[in-house]
C-alpha positions in Angstrom: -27.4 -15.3 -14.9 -25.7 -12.0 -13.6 -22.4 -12.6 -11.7 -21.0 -10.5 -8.8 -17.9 -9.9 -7.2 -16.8 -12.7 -4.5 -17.9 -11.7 -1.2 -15.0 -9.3 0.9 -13.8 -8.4 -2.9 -14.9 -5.5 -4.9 -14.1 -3.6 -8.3 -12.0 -0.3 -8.4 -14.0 1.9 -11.2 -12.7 5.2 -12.4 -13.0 8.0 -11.1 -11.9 6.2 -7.3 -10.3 3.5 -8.9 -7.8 6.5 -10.3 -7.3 7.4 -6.9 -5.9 3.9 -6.2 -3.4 4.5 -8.7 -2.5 7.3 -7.2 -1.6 6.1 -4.3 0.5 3.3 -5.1 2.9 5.8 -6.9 2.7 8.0 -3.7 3.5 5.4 -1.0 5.9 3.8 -3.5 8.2 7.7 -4.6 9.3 7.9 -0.9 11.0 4.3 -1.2 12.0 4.4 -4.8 14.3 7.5 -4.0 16.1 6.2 -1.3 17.4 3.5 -3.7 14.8 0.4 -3.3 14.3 -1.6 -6.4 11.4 -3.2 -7.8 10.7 -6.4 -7.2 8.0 -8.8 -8.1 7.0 -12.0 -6.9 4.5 -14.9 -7.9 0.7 -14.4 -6.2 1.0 -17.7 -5.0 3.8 -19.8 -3.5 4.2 -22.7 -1.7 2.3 -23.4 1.4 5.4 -24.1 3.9 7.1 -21.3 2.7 3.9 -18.9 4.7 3.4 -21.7 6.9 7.2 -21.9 8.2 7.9 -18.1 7.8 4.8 -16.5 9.0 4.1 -18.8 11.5 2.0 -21.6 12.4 0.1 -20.4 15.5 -0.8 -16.9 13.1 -4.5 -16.5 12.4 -3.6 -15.6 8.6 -1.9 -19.5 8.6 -4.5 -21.6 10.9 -7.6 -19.6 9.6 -7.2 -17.2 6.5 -5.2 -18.4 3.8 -6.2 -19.3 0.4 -4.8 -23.3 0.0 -5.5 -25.4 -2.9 -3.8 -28.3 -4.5 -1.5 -28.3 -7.3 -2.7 -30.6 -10.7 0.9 -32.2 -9.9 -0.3 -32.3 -6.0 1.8 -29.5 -4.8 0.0 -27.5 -2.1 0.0 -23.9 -3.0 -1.2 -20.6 -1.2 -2.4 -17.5 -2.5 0.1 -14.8 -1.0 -1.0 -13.4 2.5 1.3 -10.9 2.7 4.4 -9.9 0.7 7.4 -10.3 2.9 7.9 -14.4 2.8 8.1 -14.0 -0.7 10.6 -11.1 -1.2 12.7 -12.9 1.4 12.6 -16.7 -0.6 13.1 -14.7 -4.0 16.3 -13.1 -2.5 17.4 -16.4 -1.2 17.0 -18.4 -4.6 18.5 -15.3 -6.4 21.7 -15.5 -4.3 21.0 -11.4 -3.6 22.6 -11.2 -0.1 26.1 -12.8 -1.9 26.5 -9.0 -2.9 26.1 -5.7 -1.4 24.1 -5.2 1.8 21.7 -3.9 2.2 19.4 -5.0 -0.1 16.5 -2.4 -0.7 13.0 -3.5 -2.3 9.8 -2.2 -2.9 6.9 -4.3 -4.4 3.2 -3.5 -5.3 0.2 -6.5 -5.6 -2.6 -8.2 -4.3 -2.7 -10.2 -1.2 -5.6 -12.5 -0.3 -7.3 -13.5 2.9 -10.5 -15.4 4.1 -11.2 -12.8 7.1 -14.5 -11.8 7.7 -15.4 -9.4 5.3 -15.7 -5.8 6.7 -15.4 -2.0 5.7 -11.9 -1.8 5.8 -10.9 -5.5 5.6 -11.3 -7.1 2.3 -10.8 -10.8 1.4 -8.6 -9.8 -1.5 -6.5 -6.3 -0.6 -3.9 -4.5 -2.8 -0.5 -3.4 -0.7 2.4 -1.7 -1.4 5.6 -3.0 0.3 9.5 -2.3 1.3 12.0 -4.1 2.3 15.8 -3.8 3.8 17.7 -7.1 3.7 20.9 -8.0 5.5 21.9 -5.0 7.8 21.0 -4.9 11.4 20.9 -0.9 11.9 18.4 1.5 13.7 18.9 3.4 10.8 17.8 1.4 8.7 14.4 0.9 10.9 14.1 4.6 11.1 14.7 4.9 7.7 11.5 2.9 6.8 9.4 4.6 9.3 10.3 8.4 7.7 9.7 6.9 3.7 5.9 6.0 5.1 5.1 8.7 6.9 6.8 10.9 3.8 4.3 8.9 1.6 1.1 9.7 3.8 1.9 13.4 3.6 2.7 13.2 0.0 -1.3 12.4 -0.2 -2.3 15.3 1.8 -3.0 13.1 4.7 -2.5 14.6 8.3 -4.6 12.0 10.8 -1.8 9.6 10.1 -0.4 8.1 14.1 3.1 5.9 14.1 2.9 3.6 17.4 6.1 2.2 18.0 7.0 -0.4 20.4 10.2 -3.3 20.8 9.7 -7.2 21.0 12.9 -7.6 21.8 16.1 -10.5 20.5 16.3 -13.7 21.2 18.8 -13.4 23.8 16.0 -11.3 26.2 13.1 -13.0 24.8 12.3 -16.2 26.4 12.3 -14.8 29.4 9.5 -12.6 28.9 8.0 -14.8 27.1 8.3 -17.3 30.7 7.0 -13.8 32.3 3.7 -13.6 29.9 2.9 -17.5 29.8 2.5 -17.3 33.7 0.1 -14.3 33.3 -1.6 -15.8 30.6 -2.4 -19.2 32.1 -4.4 -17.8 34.9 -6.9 -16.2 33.1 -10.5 -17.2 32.0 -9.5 -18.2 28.4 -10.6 -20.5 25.7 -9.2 -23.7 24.7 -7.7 -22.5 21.3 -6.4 -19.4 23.2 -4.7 -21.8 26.1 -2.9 -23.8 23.4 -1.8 -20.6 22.1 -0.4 -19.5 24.8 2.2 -22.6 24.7 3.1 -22.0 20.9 3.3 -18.4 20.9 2.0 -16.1 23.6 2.5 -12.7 22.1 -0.2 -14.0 19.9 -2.6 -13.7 22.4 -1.7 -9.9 23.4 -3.1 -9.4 19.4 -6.3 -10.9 20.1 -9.2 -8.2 19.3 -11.5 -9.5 21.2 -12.9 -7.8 24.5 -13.6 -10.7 26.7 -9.7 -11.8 26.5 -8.8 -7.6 25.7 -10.4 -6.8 29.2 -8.5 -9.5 30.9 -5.2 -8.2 29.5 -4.9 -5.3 31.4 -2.1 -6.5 34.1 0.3 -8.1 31.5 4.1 -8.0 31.7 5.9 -5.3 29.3 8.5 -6.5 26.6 9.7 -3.3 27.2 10.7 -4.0 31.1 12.1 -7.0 29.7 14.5 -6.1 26.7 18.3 -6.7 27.2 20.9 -3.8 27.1 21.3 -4.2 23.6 17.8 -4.2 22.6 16.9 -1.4 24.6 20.1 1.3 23.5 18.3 0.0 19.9 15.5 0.8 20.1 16.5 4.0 21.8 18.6 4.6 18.5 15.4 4.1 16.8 13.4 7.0 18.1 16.2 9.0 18.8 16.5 9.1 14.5 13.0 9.7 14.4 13.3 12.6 16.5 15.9 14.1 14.8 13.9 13.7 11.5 11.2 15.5 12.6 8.6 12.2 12.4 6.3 11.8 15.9 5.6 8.9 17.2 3.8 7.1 20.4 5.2 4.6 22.4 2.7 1.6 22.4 4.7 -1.3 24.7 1.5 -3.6 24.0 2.2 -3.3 20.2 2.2 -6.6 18.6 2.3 -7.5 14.7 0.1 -10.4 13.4 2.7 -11.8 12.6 5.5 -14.5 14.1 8.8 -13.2 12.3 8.9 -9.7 14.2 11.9 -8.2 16.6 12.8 -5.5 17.9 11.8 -2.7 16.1 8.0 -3.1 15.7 5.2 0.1 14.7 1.6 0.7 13.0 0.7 3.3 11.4 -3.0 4.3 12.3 -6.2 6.7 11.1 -8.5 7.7 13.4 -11.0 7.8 10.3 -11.8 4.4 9.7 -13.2 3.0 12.6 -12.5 -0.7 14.1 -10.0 -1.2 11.4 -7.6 1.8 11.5 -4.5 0.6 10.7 -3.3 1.6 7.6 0.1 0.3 7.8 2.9 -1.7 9.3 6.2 -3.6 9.8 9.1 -4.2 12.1 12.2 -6.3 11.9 12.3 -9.8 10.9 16.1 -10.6 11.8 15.4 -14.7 11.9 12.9 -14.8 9.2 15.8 -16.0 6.4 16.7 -19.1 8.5 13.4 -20.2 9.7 12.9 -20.7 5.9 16.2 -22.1 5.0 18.5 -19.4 4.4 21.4 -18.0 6.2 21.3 -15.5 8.5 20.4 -11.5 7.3 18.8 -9.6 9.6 16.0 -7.6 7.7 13.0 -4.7 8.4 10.1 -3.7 6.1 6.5 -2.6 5.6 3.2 -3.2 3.8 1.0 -0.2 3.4 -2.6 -0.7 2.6 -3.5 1.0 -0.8 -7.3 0.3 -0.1 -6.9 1.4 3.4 -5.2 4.3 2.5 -8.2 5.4 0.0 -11.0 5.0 2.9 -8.4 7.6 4.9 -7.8 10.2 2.3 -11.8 10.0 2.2 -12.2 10.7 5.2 -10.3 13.6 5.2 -12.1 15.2 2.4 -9.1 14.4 0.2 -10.6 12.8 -2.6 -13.1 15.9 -4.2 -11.0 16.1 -7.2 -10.0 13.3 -9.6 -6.4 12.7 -10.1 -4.9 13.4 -13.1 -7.7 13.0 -15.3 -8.2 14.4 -19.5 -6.8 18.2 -20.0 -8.3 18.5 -23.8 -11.1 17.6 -25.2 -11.7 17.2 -28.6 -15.4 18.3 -30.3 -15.1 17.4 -34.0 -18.9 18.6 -36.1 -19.3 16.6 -38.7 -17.4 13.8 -40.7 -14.6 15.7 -42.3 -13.9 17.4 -38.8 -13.4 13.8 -37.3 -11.2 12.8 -40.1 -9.0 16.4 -39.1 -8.9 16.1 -35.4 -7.7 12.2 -34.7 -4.8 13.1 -35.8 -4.3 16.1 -34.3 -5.1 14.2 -31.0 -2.4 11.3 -31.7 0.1 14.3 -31.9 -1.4 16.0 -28.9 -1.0 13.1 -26.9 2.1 12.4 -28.3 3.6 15.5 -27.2 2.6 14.3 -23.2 -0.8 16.0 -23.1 -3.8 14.4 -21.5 -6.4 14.1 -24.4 -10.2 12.5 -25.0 -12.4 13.2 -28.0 -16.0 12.9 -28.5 -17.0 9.4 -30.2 -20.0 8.3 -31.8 -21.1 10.9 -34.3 -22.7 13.3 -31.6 -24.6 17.1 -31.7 -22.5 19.9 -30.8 -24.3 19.7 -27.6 -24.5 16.4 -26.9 -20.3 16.7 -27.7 -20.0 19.6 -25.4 -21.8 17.8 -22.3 -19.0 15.4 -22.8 -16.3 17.8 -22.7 -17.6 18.8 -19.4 -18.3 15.8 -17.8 -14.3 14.7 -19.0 -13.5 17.5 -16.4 -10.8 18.7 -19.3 -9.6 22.3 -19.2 -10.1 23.1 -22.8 -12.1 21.9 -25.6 -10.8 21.8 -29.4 -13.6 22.7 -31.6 -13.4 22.1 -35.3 -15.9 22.6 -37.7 -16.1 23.2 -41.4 -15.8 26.9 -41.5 -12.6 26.3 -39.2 -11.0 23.8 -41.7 -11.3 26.5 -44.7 -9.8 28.8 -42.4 -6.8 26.4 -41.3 -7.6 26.6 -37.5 -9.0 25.4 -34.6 -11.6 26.5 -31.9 -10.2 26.5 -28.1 -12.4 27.0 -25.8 -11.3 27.2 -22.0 -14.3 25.3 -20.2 -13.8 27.2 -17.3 -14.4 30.9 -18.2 -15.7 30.4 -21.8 -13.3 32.3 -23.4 -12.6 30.9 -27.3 -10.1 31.7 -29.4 -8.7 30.8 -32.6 -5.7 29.0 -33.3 -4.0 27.9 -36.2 -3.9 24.1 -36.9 0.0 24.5 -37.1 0.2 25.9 -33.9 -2.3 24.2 -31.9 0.3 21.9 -30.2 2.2 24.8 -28.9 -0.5 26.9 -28.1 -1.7 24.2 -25.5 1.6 23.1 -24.0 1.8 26.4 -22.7 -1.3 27.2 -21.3 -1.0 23.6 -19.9 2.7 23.7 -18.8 
């Protein structure tokens, strides 16, 4: 029997699976120098905690979440998304007793049954930040720049912010009144009727076209916001102006998710067809309490990683592999192996990017390696070069060779390398 991945998973295998590192470390830099820590959370958690905090009438809790019972009958989810869980940690830890705000970042895996897709993946890897207990455009704006800095960090240039407000709960309810009276005169499935009483900005997130096409006449939230919510969210893009980041007002943006205000925005790529977003976030300001905490207003994102990949790709971004060997070693012969593993120890040891050739091959078979390794030089050592107390380096990109004394070989490399 022959075993395959789960259906809407897959396998990351070098060289793309190199490119997923990469951009972890790329969306996570922007974030890491603006003074968010690292935090990490259990993959699963339980139930009520998504159930209560991302909300009850969300597809991700009704349809796509990964339940299972405990051995001691506890009923546990696999994590949907990242921001419950940084918000509970910070709560049990006591975090908002000391300074505010508190700045996060987190990397990991987050799991939903959605109907596989290119794009949309059962089990999807994210990279995350988070600002707990201020309530400050700047802080929203902040956010949105460390993103957009990571996307650019990668090369790529088809990335769109939409930005939009859902408003506080002071202005709220009655635009939610406004939208329910819309929404219960069209032609709408049962499910989406009762959805309409639980939470009617829901509905506005449906994708499908029948209740898309029907949506067209809807009430704003932005002709609804309050005077405070609206010199906000004016703050808001007034700081992204000013820091150079463009943006496109979308007043029909709305987040799958329950625990959004205000501040609300997607980041988008043309590339990737039905599912473009690559990003997203918004402010959570009553998340802590509807899970028990006290109040501490918050914002944050979740970046796709694999999303992110599918974009670079189809920019044309991904024709080189990142990082990758710089020297490869070609011992010939049994006494040349012997020589050259520890010269590659100290190679490596001195920060250089270093592969050898295993398994007792030919010079050419050896030599096909050190191509294929996509390594700028190749050590050569043979036994003439031992007598002599050197080395062979060859530069696999003009073929030039030249000698270098085993003593020195360390040096040599560092700076043609440096």
């Amino acid at each position: 029997m022959t075993f395959q991945a789960p259906k809407g998973t897959f396998d990351w295998m070098p060289p793309r699976s190199e490119w997923a590192l990469a951009v972890r470390d790329a969306l996570a830099a922007p974030a890491r120098r603006a003074g968010y820590g690292y935090v990490e959370t259990p993959a699963f958690e339980d139930t009520a905690l998504f159930a209560r905090g991302v909300g009850e009438s969300t597809d991700i809790v009704t349809k796509e979440m990964y339940t299972f019972t405990s051995r001691g009958g506890q009923s546990l989810t696999l994590r949907p998304e990242g921001t419950a869980s940084v918000m509970r940690a910070v709560l049990e830890h006591g975090l908002y007793g000391g300074p505010l705000p508190i700045k996060l970042w987190y990397s990991g895996s987050y799991f939903r049954y959605e109907r596989a897709q290119a794009g949309r993946y059962r089990h999807f890897s994210q990279v995350g930040a988070e600002a707990l207990g201020a309530e400050d455009p700047a802080l929203d704006a902040e956010l949105i720049v460390l993103a957009m800095d990571g996307y650019a960090s990668l090369g790529l240039s088809g990335v769109r912010l939409l930005l939009n407000s859902l408003g506080c709960k002071e202005c709220r309810p009655a635009y939610r009144a406004a939208l329910q009276d819309f929404l219960r005169g069209l032609d709408l499935d049962e499910a989406t009727r009762n959805r309409i009483e639980i939470n009617p900005l829901r509905v506005l997130d449906d994708k499908r076209p029948e209740v898309r096409a029907q949506l067209d006449g809807a009430p704003l939230v932005t002709d609804h916001l309050c005077g405070a919510c609206k010199a906000y969210h004016e703050e808001v893009r007034g700081l992204l102006t000013a820091a150079g980041v463009a943006y496109e007002d979308d007043p029909r943006l709305v987040r799958g998710l329950d625990y959004y205000t205000r501040t609300t925005f997607e980041f988008l790529h043309d590339g990737l067809g039905a599912q473009s977003a690559v990003g997203g976030g918004g402010r959570y300001d009553g998340l802590s309490e509807q899970i028990g905490g006290p109040a501490l207003p918050s914002v944050g994102w979740a970046l796709g990683v694999d999303r992110t990949v599918l974009a670079m790709e189809a920019e044309g971004l991904l024709a080189e592999r990142p990082g990758g060997v710089e020297v490869f070693a070609v011992p010939l012969g049994e006494e040349a192996r012997r020589r050259v593993f520890p010269l590659v120890s100290e190679l490596r040891r001195a920060g250089l990017a270093v592969d050898m050739a295993f398994g007792g091959r030919g010079v050419k078979g050896a030599m096909k390696a050190a191509d294929r390794s996509g390594a700028r030089y190749a050590l050569i050592l043979g036994d003439r070069d031992i007598e002599a107390g050197a080395v062979q380096v060859k530069d696999l990109t003009t073929a030039d060779q030249t000698a270098v004394p085993l003593a020195e070989v360390v040096a040599f490399l560092k700076g043609k390398l440096s």
